[in-house]
C-alpha positions as CSV (number, residue, x, y, z in Angstrom):
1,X,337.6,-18.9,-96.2
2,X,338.7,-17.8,-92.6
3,X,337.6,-21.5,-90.7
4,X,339.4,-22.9,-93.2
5,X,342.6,-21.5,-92.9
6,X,341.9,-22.0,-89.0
7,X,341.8,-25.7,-89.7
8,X,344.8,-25.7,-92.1
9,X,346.8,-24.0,-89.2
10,X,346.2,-26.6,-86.4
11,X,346.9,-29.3,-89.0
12,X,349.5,-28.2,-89.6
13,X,350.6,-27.4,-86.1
14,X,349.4,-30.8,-84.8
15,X,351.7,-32.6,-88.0
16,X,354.4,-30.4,-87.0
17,X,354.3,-31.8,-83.1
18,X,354.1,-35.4,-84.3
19,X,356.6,-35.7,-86.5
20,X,359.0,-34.2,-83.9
21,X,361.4,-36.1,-82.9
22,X,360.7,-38.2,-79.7
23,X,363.0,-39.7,-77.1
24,X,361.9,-42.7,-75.2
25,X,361.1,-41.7,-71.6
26,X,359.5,-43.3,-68.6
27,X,356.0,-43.3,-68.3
28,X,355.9,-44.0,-64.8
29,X,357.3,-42.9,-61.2
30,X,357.1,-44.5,-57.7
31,X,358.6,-42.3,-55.2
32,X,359.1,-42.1,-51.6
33,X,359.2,-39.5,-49.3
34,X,360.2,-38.1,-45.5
35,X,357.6,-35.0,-45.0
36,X,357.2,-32.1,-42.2
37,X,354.8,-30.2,-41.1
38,X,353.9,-27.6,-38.7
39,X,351.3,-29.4,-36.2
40,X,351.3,-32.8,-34.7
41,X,352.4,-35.1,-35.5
42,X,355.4,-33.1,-37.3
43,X,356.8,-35.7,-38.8
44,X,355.6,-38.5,-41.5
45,X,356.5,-40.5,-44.5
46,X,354.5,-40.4,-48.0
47,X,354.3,-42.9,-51.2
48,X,353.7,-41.5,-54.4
49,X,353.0,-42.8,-57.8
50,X,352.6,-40.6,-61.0
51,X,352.0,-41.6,-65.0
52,X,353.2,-38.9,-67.8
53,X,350.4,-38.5,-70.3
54,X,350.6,-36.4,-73.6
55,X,354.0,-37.1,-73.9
56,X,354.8,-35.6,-77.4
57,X,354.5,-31.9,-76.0
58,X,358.0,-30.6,-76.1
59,X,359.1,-29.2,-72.8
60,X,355.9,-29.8,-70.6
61,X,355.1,-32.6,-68.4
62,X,351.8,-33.6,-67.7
63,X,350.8,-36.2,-65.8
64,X,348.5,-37.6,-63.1
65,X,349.6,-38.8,-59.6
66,X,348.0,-40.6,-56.3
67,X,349.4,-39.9,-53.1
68,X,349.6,-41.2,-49.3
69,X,351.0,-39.8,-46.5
70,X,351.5,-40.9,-42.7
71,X,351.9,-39.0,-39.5
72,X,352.2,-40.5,-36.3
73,X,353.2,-39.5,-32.8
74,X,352.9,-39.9,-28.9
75,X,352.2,-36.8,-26.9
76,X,353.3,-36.9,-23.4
77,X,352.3,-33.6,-21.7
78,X,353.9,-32.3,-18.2
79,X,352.4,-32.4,-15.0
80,X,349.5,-34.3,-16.7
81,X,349.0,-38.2,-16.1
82,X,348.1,-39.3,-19.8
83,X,349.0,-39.2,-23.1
84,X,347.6,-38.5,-26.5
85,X,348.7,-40.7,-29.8
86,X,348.2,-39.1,-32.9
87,X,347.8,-40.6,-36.1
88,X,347.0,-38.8,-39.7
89,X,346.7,-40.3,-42.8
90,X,345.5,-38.7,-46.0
91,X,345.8,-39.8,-49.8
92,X,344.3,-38.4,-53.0
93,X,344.8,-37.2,-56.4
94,X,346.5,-34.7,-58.4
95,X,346.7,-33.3,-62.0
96,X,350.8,-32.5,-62.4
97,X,352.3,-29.7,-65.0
98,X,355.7,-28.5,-65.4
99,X,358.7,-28.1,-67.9
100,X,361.9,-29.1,-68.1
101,X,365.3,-27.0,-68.2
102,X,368.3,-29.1,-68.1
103,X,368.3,-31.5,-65.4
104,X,365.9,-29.7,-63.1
105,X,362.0,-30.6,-64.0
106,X,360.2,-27.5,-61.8
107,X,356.5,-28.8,-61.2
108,X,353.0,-27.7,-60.1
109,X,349.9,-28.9,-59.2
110,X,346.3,-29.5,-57.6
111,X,344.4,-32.1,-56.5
112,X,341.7,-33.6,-54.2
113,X,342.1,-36.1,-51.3
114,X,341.1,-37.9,-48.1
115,X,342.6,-37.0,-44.9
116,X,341.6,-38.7,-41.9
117,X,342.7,-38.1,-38.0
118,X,342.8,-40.2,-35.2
119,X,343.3,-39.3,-31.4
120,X,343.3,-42.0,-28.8
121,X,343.9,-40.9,-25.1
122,X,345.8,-43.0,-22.6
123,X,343.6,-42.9,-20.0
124,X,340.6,-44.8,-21.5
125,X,338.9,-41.7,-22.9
126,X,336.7,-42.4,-26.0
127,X,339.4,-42.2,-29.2
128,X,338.1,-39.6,-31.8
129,X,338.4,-40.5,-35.3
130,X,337.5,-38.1,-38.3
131,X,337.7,-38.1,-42.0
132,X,337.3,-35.3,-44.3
133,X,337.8,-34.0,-47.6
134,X,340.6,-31.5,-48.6
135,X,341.8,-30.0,-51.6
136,X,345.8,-29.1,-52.3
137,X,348.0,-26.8,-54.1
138,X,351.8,-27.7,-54.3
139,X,355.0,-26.8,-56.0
140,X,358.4,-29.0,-56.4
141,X,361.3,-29.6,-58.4
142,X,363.2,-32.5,-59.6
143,X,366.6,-33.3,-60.2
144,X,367.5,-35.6,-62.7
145,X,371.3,-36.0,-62.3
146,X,370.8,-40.6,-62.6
147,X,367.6,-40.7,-65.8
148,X,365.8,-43.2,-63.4
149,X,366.4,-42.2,-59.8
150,X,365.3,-38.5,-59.3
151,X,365.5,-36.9,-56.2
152,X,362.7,-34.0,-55.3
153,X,361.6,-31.4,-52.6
154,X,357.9,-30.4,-53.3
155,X,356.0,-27.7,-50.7
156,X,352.2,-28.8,-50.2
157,X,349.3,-26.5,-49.1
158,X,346.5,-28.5,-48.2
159,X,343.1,-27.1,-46.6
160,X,341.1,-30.2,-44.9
161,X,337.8,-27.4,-43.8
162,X,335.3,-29.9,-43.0
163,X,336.3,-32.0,-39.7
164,X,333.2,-32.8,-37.4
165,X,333.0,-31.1,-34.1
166,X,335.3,-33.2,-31.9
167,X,338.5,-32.5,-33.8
168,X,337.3,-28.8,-34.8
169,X,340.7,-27.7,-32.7
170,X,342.6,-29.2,-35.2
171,X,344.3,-26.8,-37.9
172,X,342.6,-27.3,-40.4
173,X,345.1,-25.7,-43.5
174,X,348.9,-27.0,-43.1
175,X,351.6,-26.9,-45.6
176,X,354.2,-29.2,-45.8
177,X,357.9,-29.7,-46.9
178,X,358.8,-32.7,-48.7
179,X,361.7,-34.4,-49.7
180,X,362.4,-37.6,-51.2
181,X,363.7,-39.5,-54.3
182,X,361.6,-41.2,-57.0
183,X,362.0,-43.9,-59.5
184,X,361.4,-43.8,-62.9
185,X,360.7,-47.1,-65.2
Protein backbone atom coordinates (compact mmCIF):
# COMPACT_ATOMS: atom_id res chain seq x y z
CA UNK A 1 0.00 0.00 0.00
CA UNK A 2 2.78 2.54 1.03
CA UNK A 3 4.86 2.34 -2.72
CA UNK A 4 1.91 2.88 -4.04
CA UNK A 5 0.82 5.97 -2.71
CA UNK A 6 4.63 6.97 -3.25
CA UNK A 7 4.02 6.51 -6.93
CA UNK A 8 0.57 8.16 -6.87
CA UNK A 9 2.35 11.24 -5.25
CA UNK A 10 5.11 11.84 -7.88
CA UNK A 11 2.45 11.31 -10.58
CA UNK A 12 0.78 13.48 -9.53
CA UNK A 13 3.56 15.96 -8.72
CA UNK A 14 5.15 15.40 -12.18
CA UNK A 15 1.34 16.06 -13.94
CA UNK A 16 1.05 19.02 -11.72
CA UNK A 17 4.62 20.48 -13.22
CA UNK A 18 3.58 19.74 -16.82
CA UNK A 19 0.57 21.11 -17.13
CA UNK A 20 1.88 24.42 -15.63
CA UNK A 21 1.80 27.02 -17.61
CA UNK A 22 4.99 27.67 -19.78
CA UNK A 23 6.31 30.78 -21.27
CA UNK A 24 8.44 30.59 -24.30
CA UNK A 25 12.07 31.35 -23.35
CA UNK A 26 15.43 31.19 -25.07
CA UNK A 27 17.25 28.12 -25.02
CA UNK A 28 20.43 29.51 -25.73
CA UNK A 29 23.09 32.29 -24.74
CA UNK A 30 26.28 33.57 -26.37
CA UNK A 31 27.97 35.97 -24.23
CA UNK A 32 31.07 38.01 -24.15
CA UNK A 33 33.12 39.09 -21.61
CA UNK A 34 36.15 41.56 -20.28
CA UNK A 35 37.80 39.47 -17.12
CA UNK A 36 40.56 40.33 -14.31
CA UNK A 37 42.54 38.63 -12.44
CA UNK A 38 45.14 38.89 -9.82
CA UNK A 39 48.46 37.55 -11.70
CA UNK A 40 49.80 38.14 -15.04
CA UNK A 41 48.53 38.77 -17.36
CA UNK A 42 45.76 40.76 -15.35
CA UNK A 43 43.68 41.36 -17.94
CA UNK A 44 41.75 39.16 -20.65
CA UNK A 45 38.58 38.64 -22.61
CA UNK A 46 36.30 35.36 -22.42
CA UNK A 47 33.44 33.84 -24.92
CA UNK A 48 30.82 31.88 -23.44
CA UNK A 49 27.96 29.88 -24.72
CA UNK A 50 25.27 28.16 -22.44
CA UNK A 51 21.90 25.90 -23.29
CA UNK A 52 18.85 25.83 -20.57
CA UNK A 53 17.82 22.24 -20.18
CA UNK A 54 14.75 21.08 -17.98
CA UNK A 55 13.05 24.03 -18.68
CA UNK A 56 9.56 23.36 -17.16
CA UNK A 57 10.97 23.67 -13.47
CA UNK A 58 9.44 26.80 -12.21
CA UNK A 59 12.01 29.27 -10.87
CA UNK A 60 15.30 27.23 -11.42
CA UNK A 61 17.64 27.46 -14.33
CA UNK A 62 19.62 24.72 -15.33
CA UNK A 63 21.77 24.53 -17.90
CA UNK A 64 25.18 23.56 -19.32
CA UNK A 65 27.89 26.04 -20.62
CA UNK A 66 31.51 26.01 -22.43
CA UNK A 67 33.81 28.57 -21.86
CA UNK A 68 37.18 30.35 -23.22
CA UNK A 69 39.07 32.80 -21.88
CA UNK A 70 42.32 34.84 -23.02
CA UNK A 71 45.14 36.57 -21.24
CA UNK A 72 47.89 38.17 -22.75
CA UNK A 73 50.65 40.54 -21.84
CA UNK A 74 54.33 41.91 -22.29
CA UNK A 75 56.46 42.21 -19.25
CA UNK A 76 59.10 44.69 -19.35
CA UNK A 77 61.14 44.55 -16.08
CA UNK A 78 63.68 47.42 -14.92
CA UNK A 79 67.23 47.43 -15.00
CA UNK A 80 66.83 44.10 -16.90
CA UNK A 81 67.59 43.84 -20.84
CA UNK A 82 64.61 41.42 -21.80
CA UNK A 83 61.16 40.86 -21.67
CA UNK A 84 58.70 38.18 -20.92
CA UNK A 85 55.23 37.72 -23.01
CA UNK A 86 52.64 36.01 -21.43
CA UNK A 87 49.88 34.32 -22.85
CA UNK A 88 46.96 32.09 -20.93
CA UNK A 89 44.24 30.44 -22.37
CA UNK A 90 41.88 28.08 -20.70
CA UNK A 91 38.34 26.67 -21.81
CA UNK A 92 36.10 24.03 -20.32
CA UNK A 93 32.83 23.06 -19.04
CA UNK A 94 30.27 23.74 -16.49
CA UNK A 95 26.99 22.48 -15.07
CA UNK A 96 24.89 26.05 -14.26
CA UNK A 97 21.90 26.32 -11.41
CA UNK A 98 20.17 29.23 -10.30
CA UNK A 99 16.68 30.95 -9.87
CA UNK A 100 15.08 33.80 -10.89
CA UNK A 101 13.62 36.87 -8.81
CA UNK A 102 12.37 39.53 -10.90
CA UNK A 103 14.80 40.72 -13.33
CA UNK A 104 17.97 39.47 -11.59
CA UNK A 105 18.72 35.57 -12.44
CA UNK A 106 21.53 34.88 -9.33
CA UNK A 107 23.66 31.76 -10.61
CA UNK A 108 26.09 29.08 -9.54
CA UNK A 109 28.24 26.64 -10.73
CA UNK A 110 31.19 24.07 -11.32
CA UNK A 111 32.95 22.68 -13.97
CA UNK A 112 36.09 21.23 -15.48
CA UNK A 113 38.57 22.74 -17.99
CA UNK A 114 41.89 23.17 -19.89
CA UNK A 115 44.11 25.91 -19.05
CA UNK A 116 47.26 26.20 -20.81
CA UNK A 117 50.31 28.87 -20.22
CA UNK A 118 52.82 30.08 -22.40
CA UNK A 119 56.04 32.20 -21.62
CA UNK A 120 58.41 33.26 -24.33
CA UNK A 121 61.53 35.38 -23.32
CA UNK A 122 62.92 38.08 -25.49
CA UNK A 123 66.28 37.19 -25.36
CA UNK A 124 66.07 33.84 -27.24
CA UNK A 125 65.56 31.74 -24.09
CA UNK A 126 63.69 28.40 -24.72
CA UNK A 127 59.65 29.48 -24.52
CA UNK A 128 57.87 27.31 -21.83
CA UNK A 129 54.56 26.12 -22.67
CA UNK A 130 52.25 23.99 -20.21
CA UNK A 131 48.87 22.67 -20.17
CA UNK A 132 46.93 21.34 -17.34
CA UNK A 133 43.80 20.45 -15.98
CA UNK A 134 41.68 22.64 -13.49
CA UNK A 135 38.51 22.50 -11.89
CA UNK A 136 36.22 25.84 -11.02
CA UNK A 137 33.68 27.11 -8.71
CA UNK A 138 31.87 30.44 -9.68
CA UNK A 139 28.98 32.58 -8.69
CA UNK A 140 27.19 35.57 -10.91
CA UNK A 141 24.14 37.25 -11.52
CA UNK A 142 22.22 38.44 -14.40
CA UNK A 143 20.19 41.25 -15.20
CA UNK A 144 17.52 41.06 -17.48
CA UNK A 145 16.26 44.65 -17.87
CA UNK A 146 16.18 43.95 -22.53
CA UNK A 147 14.61 39.68 -22.56
CA UNK A 148 17.50 39.07 -25.04
CA UNK A 149 20.51 41.14 -24.12
CA UNK A 150 21.50 40.41 -20.41
CA UNK A 151 24.24 41.95 -18.84
CA UNK A 152 26.29 39.83 -15.99
CA UNK A 153 29.24 39.98 -13.46
CA UNK A 154 30.20 36.35 -12.36
CA UNK A 155 33.39 35.75 -9.74
CA UNK A 156 35.44 32.46 -10.85
CA UNK A 157 37.64 30.35 -8.54
CA UNK A 158 39.64 28.16 -10.50
CA UNK A 159 42.51 25.78 -9.13
CA UNK A 160 44.86 24.59 -12.21
CA UNK A 161 47.29 22.18 -9.43
CA UNK A 162 48.99 20.20 -11.93
CA UNK A 163 51.59 22.47 -14.10
CA UNK A 164 54.93 20.58 -14.90
CA UNK A 165 58.09 21.81 -13.31
CA UNK A 166 59.09 24.82 -15.39
CA UNK A 167 56.03 26.94 -14.74
CA UNK A 168 55.64 25.42 -10.99
CA UNK A 169 56.15 29.44 -9.97
CA UNK A 170 53.01 30.12 -11.44
CA UNK A 171 49.92 30.57 -8.93
CA UNK A 172 48.36 27.94 -9.39
CA UNK A 173 44.57 28.91 -7.83
CA UNK A 174 43.27 32.48 -9.12
CA UNK A 175 39.81 33.94 -8.95
CA UNK A 176 38.52 36.14 -11.30
CA UNK A 177 35.97 39.02 -11.78
CA UNK A 178 33.90 39.09 -14.73
CA UNK A 179 31.81 41.28 -16.45
CA UNK A 180 30.10 41.23 -19.61
CA UNK A 181 26.72 41.06 -21.53
CA UNK A 182 25.06 38.01 -23.13
CA UNK A 183 22.65 37.31 -25.80
CA UNK A 184 19.81 35.35 -25.65
CA UNK A 185 18.03 33.64 -28.85
Amino acid sequence: MKPRKIILAFATFALLLSAAPQTASAQWSLGASYEIRNEDPKNGLGVRLERAILQKLPLVNLGIRAHFSYFNDDISYENRTYSTEITNYDYGLAAVGGVTVGPISPYVGLGLGSSTMDVTYSDAQNPEKDSAVYYNGFVGAKVSIIPALKPFVEYRLQDVSNYEQELQNIQESDGRLIFGVSLSF
